[in-house]
C-alpha positions in Angstrom: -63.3 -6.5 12.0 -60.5 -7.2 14.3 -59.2 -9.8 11.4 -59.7 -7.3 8.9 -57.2 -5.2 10.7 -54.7 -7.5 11.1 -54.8 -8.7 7.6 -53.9 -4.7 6.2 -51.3 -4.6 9.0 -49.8 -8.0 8.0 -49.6 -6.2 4.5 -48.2 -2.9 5.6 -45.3 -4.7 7.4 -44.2 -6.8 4.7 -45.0 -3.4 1.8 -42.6 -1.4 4.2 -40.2 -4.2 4.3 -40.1 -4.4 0.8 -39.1 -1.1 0.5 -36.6 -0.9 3.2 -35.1 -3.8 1.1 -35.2 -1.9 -2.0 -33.7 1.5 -0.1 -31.0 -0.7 1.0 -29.8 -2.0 -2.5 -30.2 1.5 -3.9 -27.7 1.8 -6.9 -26.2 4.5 -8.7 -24.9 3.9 -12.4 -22.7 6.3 -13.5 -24.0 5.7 -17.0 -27.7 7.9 -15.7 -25.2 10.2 -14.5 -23.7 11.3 -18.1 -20.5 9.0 -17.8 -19.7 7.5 -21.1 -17.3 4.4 -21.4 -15.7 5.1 -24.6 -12.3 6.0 -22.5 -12.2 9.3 -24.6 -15.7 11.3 -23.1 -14.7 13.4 -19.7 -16.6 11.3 -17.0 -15.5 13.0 -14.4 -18.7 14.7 -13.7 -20.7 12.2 -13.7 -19.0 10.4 -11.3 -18.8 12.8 -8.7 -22.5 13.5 -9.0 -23.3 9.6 -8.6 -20.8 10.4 -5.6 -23.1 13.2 -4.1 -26.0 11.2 -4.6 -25.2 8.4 -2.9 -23.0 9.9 0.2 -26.3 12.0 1.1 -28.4 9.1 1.2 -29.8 7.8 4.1 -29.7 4.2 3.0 -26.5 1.7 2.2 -25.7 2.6 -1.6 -24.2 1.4 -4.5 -22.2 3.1 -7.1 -22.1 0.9 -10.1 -19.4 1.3 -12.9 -19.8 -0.8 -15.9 -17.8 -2.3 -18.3 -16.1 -0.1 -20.6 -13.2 2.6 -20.0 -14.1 5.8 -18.6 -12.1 8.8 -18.7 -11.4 10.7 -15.3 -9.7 13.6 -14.2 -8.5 14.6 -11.1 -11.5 13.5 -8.9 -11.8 13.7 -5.1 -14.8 12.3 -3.3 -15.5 13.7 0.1 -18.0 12.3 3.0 -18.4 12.8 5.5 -21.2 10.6 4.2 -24.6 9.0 5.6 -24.6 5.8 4.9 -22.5 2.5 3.5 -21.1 3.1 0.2 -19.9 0.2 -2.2 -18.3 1.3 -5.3 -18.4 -2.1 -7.4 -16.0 -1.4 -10.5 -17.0 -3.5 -13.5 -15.1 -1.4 -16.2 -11.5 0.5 -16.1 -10.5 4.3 -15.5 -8.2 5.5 -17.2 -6.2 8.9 -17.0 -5.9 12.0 -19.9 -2.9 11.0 -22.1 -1.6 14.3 -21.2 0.4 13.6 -17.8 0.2 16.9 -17.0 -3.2 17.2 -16.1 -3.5 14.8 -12.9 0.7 15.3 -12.9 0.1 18.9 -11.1 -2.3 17.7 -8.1 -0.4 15.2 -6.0 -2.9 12.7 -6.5 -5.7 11.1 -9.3 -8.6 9.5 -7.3 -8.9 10.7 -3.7 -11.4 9.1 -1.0 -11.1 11.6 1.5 -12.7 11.9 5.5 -14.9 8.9 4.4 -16.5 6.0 7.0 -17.5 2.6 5.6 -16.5 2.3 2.1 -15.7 -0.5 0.0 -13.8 -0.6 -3.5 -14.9 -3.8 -5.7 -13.1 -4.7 -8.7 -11.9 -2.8 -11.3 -9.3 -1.4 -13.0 -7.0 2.2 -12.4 -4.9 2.9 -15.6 -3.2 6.2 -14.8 -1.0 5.9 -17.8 2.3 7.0 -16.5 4.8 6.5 -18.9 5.0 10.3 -20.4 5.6 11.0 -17.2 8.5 8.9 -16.1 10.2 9.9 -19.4 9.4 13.4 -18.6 11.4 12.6 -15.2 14.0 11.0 -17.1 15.1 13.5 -19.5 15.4 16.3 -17.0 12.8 18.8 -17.8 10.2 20.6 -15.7 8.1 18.2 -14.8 4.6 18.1 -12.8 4.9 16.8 -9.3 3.1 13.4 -10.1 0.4 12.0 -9.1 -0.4 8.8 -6.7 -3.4 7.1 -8.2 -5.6 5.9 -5.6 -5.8 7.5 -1.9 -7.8 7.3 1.1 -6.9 10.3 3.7 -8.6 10.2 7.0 -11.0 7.0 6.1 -12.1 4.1 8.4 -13.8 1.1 8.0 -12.3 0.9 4.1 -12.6 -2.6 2.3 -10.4 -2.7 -1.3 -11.0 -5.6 -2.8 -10.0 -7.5 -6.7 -8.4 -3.9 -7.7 -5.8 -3.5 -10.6 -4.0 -0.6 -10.5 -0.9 -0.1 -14.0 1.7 2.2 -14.8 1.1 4.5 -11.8 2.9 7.9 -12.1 3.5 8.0 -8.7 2.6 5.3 -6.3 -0.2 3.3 -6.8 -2.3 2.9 -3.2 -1.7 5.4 -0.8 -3.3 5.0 2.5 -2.9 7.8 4.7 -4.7 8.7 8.7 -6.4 6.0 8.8 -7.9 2.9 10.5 -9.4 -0.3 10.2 -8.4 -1.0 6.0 -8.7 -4.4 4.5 -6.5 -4.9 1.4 -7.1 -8.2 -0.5 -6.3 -9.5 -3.6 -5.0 -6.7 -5.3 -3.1 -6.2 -8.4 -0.2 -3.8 -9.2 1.8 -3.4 -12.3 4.2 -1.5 -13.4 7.5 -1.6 -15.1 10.9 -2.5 -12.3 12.5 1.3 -14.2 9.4 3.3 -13.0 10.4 5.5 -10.7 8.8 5.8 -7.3 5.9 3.5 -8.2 5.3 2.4 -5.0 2.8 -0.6 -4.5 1.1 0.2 -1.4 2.4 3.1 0.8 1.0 3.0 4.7 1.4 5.8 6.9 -0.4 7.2 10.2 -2.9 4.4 10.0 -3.9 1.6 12.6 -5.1 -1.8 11.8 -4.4 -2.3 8.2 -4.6 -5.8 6.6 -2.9 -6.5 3.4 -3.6 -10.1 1.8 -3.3 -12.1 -1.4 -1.7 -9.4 -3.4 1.1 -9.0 -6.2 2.9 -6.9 -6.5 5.3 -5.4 -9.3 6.6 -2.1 -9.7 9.7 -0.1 -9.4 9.8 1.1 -6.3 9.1 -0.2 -2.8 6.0 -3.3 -3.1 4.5 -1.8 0.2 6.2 1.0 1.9 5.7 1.5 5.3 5.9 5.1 6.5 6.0 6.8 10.3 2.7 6.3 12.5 2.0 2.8 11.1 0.7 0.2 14.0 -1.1 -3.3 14.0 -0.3 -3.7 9.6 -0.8 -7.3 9.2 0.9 -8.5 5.8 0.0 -12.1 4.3 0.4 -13.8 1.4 2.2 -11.3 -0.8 3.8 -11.9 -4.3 6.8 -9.2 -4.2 8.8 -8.4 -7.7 10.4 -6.9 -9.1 10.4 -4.0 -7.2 12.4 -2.8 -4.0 11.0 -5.1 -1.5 8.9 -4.8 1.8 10.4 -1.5 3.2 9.9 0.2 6.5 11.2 3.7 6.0 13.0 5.6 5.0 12.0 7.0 8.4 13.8 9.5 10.9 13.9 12.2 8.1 12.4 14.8 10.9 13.6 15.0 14.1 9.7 14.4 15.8 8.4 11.3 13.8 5.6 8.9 15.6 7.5 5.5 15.5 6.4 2.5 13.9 5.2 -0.8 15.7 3.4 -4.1 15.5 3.9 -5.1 12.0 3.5 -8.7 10.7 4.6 -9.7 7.3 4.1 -14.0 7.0 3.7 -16.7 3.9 5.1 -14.8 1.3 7.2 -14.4 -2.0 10.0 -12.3 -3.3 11.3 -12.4 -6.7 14.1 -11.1 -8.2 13.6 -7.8 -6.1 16.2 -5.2 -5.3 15.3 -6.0 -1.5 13.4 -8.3 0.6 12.9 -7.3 3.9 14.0 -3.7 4.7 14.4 -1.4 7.5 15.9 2.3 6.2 16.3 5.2 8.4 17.9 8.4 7.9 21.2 8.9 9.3 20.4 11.9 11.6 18.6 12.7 15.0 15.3 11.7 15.3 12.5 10.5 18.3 11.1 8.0 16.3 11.1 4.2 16.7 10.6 0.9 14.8 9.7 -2.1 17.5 7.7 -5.7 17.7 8.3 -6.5 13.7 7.5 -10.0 12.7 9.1 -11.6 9.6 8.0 -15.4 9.1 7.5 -18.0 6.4 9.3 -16.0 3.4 11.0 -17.1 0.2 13.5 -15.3 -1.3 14.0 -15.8 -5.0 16.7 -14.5 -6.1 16.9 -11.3 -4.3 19.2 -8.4 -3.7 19.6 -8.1 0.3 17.0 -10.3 1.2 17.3 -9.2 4.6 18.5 -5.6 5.4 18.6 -3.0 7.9 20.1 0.5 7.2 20.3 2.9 9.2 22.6 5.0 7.4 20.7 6.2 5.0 22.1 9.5 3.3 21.3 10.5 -0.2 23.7 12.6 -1.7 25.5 13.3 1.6 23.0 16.4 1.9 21.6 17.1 6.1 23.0 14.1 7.5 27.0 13.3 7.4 29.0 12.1 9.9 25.7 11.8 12.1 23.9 8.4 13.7 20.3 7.9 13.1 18.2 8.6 16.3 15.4 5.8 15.6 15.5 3.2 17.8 15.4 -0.5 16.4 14.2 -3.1 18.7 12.0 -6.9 19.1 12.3 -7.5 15.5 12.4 -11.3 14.8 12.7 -13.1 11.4 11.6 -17.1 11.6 12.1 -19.4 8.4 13.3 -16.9 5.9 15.0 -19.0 3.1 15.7 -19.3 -0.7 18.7 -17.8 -3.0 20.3 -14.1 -2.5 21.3 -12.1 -5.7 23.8 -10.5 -3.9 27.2 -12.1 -1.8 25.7 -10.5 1.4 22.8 -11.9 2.0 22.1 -10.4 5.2 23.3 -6.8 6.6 22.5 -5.5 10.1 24.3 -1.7 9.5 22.6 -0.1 12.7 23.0 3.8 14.1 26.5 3.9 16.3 24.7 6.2 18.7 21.6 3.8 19.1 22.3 -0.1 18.4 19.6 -2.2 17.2 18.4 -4.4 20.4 16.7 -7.6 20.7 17.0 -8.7 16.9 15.6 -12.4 16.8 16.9 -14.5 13.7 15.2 -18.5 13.8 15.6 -20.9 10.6 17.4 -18.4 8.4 18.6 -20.2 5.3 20.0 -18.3 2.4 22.2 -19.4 -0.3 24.2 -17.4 -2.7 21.8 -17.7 -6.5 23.9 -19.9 -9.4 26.9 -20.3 -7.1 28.5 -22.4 -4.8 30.0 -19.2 -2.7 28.6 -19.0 0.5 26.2 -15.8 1.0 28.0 -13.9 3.9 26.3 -11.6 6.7 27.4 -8.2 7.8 26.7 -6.7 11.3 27.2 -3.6 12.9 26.2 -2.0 16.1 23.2 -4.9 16.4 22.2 -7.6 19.6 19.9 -10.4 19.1 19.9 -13.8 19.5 19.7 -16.7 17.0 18.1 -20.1 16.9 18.0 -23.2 14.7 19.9 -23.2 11.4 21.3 -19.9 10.2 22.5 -19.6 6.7 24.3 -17.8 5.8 26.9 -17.8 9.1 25.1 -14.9 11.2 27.9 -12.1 13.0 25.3 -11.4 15.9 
């Protein structure tokens, strides 16, 4: 009798482990949902059910989307949810033709107060041409939209993404912490306007790896709040370059600090590596920035810092910029500048840049044999090694 026992609950551990197995692989096609992938059909709906579905279960789920194009709308999906959620993208989503209709909400796809959630594959077509000419020829136009954002999410993996023709920027990551960001794809045209790549803000401990980048704006953008970003490997171009800032535009602004950008590539981009702040008072700070192992291919300012940033001479004339600059080091920067001055240090007059590091900088002036120049103003560093072109700190 007593084997008897044993044997049915030798059975009943491995039936309920079977099922816990099966709970945890649970997947949610958004084809059962309604979504259709002829690109034309409004999915929208069906993906936001296949959201609800999995975000109230109690087990790690899958949302599945595949291959075809699927049509969405502005969607938003909101947790807080349950459990794990992996969103593997087979197919590609694509935006209405009319700009107008994400153009009026800020943003396309939102992820939005969301713990442990992974993006796979895929790719975001937001269409934003009609939009950029709309921009163009001066008539009222929609705000834009940013196609992809994650607002107040943790624990976020986004991973084999392709993201074209952004009407605003492409990935915006926003309040957040602990986001992984590898081997990503952006595209858009170098005339798009405000395309940013990446744009990080308010968030701690985001990784950004094995990526290209291509657009016409800034190929990540680094906004006020950002600490512990860890950049490697990036293809930059064209676009506007790595850019911290513009920040200092409000007077209270959390500062900016512990960024790493290493092994990487710029070509033929208006800027390499960038510091802008706005040429007014502000509290905020940019400190402990790590530049290492870059090539420049022929790049506008490869290596720039300006802090007097003041479009159209509106709110900030005759004023210094308040951010305070410090511990920023750049180690084996080299290739060809676009530009005669390859490097420009412009710092605020009423707070000087402190502590800039500059170690195996080698530059050259592209198809000439000119000598790139430097320009420095209201900086203190030291140098180190060979530094090409002639450095003025």
């Amino acid at each position: 009798m007593a084997d008897y026992m044993v044997y049915w609950l030798v059975l009943l551990l491995v039936a309920t482990s079977m099922c816990t197995t099966e709970a945890a692989a649970t997947t949610y096609n958004v084809i059962t949902f309604g979504a259709k992938s002829d690109g034309e059909t409004d999915a929208s709906q069906p993906f936001l059910k296949a959201w609800a579905s999995a975000c109230r279960s109690f087990q790690q789920s899958k949302i599945y989307v595949p291959k075809g194009r699927y049509l969405l709308k502005q969607v938003t999906f909101t947790g807080p949810c349950r459990n794990q959620i992996k969103v593997q993208i087979d197919g590609t989503l694509v935006a209405p033709d009319n700009y107008r209709v994400i153009g009026n909400s800020n943003y396309w796809i939102l992820f939005i107060l969301i713990n442990n959630i992974s993006i796979i594959g895929g790719t975001l077509d937001a269409k934003g041409a009609g939009f950029w000419a709309c921009r163009r020829s001066g008539k009222n136009c929609p705000v834009g939209a940013n196609s992809i954002t994650f607002n107040w999410a943790n624990d976020v993996v986004i991973s084999g993404l392709t993201s074209i023709n952004s009407q605003l920027m492409h990935l915006v990551i926003n309040s957040c912490n602990n986001v992984m960001v590898r081997n990503v794809r952006i595209v858009a045209p170098d005339l798009s306007p405000n395309t940013d790549g990446i744009h990080v803000q308010y968030s701690t401990g985001v990784t950004i790896t094995g990526s290209s980048i291509k657009t016409g704006d800034d190929c990540i953008s680094i906004g006020p709040g950002t600490r512990n970003l860890w950049m490697e490997k990036i293809q930059c171009g064209p676009g506007h370059g790595v850019s911290i800032g513009s920040l200092g535009r409000d007077y209270n602004e959390a500062g900016v600090q512990n960024l790493t950008l290493t092994d990487s590539v710029f070509s033929g981009s208006d800027n390499g590596l960038r510091v802008k702040t706005w040429a007014r008072p502000s509290n905020g700070f940019v400190r402990d920035i790590h530049y290492r192992n870059i090539l420049m291919k022929n790049v506008h300012n490869p290596i720039i810092i300006d802090q007097n940033y003041c479009p159209a001479n509106q709110g900030c004339p005759h004023q210094g910029s308040g951010i305070k600059i410090s511990s920023i080091n750049y180690e084996n920067v080299q290739g060809t500048s676009a530009t005669e001055v390859a490097m420009i240090f412009d710092c605020s007059p009423t707070n000087p840049c402190t502590d800039i590091s500059l170690r195996n900088i080698k530059i050259s002036l592209a198809n000439s044999r000119t000598k790139a120049k430097s320009y420095c103003k209201n900086i203190g560093g030291r140098t180190s090694g060979v530094i090409l072109p002639d450095n003025c700190l």
